[in-house]
Backbone as a chain_set.jsonl record, in Angstrom:
{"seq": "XXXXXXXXXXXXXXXXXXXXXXXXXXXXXXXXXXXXXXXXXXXXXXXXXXXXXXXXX", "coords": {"N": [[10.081, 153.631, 168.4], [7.613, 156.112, 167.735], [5.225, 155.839, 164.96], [4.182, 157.831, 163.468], [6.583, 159.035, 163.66], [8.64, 157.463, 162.356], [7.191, 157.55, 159.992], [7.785, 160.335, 159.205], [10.268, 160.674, 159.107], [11.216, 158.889, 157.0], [9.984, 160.157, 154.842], [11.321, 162.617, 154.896], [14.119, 161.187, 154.541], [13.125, 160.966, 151.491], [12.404, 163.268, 150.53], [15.489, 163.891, 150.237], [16.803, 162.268, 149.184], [16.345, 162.904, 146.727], [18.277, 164.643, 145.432], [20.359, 163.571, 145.089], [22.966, 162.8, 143.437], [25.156, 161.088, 143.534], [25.715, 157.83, 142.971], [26.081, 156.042, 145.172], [25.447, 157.529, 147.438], [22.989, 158.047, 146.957], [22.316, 154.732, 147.196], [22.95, 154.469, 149.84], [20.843, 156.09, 151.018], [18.515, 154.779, 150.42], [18.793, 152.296, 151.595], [18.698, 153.457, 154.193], [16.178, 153.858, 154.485], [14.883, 151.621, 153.704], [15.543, 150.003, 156.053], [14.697, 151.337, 158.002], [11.947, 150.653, 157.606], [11.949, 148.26, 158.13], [12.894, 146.109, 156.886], [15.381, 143.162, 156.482], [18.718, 142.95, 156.813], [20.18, 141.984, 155.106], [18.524, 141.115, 153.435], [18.498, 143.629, 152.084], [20.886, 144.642, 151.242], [21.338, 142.566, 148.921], [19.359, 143.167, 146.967], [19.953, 145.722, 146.337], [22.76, 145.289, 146.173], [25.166, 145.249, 147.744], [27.264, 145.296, 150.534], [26.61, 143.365, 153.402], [27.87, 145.234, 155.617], [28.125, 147.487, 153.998], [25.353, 148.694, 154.675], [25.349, 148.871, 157.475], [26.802, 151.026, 158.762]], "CA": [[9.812, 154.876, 167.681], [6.186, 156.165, 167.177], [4.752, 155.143, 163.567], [4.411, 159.179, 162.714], [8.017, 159.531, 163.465], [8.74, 157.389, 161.525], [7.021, 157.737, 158.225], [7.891, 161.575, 158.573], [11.568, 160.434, 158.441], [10.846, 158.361, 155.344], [9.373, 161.348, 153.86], [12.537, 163.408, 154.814], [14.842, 161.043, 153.448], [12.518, 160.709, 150.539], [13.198, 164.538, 149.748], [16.647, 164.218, 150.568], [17.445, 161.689, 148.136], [15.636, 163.83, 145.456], [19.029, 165.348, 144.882], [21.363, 162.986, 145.257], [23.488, 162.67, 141.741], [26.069, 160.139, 143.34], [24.91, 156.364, 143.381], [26.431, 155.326, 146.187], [24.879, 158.181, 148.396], [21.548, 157.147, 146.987], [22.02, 153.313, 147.331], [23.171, 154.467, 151.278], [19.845, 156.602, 151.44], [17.522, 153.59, 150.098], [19.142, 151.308, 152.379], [18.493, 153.586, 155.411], [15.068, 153.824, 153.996], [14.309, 150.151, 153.809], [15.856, 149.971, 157.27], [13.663, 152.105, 158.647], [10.808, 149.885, 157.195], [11.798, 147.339, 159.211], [13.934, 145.066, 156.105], [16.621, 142.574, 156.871], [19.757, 143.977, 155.983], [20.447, 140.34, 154.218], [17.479, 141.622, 151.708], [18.526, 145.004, 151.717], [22.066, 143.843, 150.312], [20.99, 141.854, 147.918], [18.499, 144.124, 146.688], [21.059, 146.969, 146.057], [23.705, 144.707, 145.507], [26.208, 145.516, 148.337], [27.74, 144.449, 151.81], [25.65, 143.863, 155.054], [28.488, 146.529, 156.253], [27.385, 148.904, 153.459], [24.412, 148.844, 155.462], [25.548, 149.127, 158.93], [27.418, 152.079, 158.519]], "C": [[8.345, 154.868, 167.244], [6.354, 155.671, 165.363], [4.728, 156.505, 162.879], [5.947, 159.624, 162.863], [8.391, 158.724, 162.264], [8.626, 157.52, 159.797], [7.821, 159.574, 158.337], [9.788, 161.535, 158.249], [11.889, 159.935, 157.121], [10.825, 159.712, 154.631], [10.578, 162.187, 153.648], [13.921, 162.627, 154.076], [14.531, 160.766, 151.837], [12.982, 161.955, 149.832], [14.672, 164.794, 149.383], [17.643, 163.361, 149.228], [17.229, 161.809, 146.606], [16.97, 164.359, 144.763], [20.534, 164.862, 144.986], [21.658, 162.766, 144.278], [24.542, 161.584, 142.021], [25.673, 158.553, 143.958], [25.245, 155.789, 144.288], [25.673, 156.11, 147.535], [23.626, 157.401, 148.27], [21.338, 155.714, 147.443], [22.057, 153.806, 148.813], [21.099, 155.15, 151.767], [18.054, 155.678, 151.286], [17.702, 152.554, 150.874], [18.871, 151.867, 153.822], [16.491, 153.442, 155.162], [14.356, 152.726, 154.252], [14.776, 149.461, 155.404], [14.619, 149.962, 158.187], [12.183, 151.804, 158.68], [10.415, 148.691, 157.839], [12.353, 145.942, 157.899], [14.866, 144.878, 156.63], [17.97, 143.331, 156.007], [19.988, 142.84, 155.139], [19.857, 140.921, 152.812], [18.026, 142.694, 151.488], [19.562, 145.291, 150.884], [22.256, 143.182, 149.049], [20.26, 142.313, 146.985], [19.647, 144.951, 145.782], [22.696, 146.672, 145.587], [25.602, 145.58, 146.155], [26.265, 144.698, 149.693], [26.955, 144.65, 152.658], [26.996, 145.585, 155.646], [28.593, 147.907, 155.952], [26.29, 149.596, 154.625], [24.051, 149.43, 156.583], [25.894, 150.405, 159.186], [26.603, 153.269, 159.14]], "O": [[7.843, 153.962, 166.579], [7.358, 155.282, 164.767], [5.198, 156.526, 161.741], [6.409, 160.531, 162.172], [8.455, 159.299, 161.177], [9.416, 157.565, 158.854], [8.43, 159.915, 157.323], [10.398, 162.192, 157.405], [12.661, 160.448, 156.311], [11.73, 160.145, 153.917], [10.934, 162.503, 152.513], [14.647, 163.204, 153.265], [15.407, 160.429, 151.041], [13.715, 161.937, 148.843], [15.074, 165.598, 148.541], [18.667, 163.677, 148.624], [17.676, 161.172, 145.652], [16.89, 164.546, 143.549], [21.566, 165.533, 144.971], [20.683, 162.374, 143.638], [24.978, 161.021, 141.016], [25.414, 158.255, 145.124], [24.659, 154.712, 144.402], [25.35, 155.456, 148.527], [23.208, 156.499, 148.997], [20.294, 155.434, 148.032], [20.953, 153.551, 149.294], [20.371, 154.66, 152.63], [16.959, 155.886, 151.809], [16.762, 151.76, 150.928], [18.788, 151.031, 154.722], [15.795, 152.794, 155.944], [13.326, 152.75, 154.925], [14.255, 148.407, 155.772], [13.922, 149.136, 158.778], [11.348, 152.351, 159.4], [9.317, 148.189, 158.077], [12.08, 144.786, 158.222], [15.478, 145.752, 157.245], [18.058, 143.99, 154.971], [19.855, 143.273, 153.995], [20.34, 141.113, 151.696], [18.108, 142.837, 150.268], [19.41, 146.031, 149.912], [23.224, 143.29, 148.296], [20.517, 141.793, 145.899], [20.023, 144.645, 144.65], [23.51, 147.369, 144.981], [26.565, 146.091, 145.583], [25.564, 143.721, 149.957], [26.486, 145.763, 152.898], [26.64, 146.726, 155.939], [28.857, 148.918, 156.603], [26.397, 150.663, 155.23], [23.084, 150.141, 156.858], [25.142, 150.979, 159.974], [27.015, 154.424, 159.03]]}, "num_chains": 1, "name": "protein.A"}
């Protein structure tokens, strides 16, 4: 994936999670986030304080 696709996805789930009121959406939208960054899901888990299969999803 180009490097401008990417960040402009960032950016879109950046807005997207602007309006998220239920914490589990958000933790899912920070975890695709840090994904997308190129984080282990191991850290990303641990971090957020859920399952690698949260993750996967």
């Amino acid at each position: 994936m180009l490097e401008q696709e990417k960040e402009k996805e960032i950016k879109e789930l950046d807005e997207w999670m602007k309006g998220i009121l239920d914490g589990r959406e958000l933790k899912r939208g920070i975890a695709v986030k840090l994904v997308k960054q190129g984080w282990a899901y191991r850290a990303i888990a641990e971090i957020l304080n859920v399952s690698n299969s949260f993750i996967s999803k």
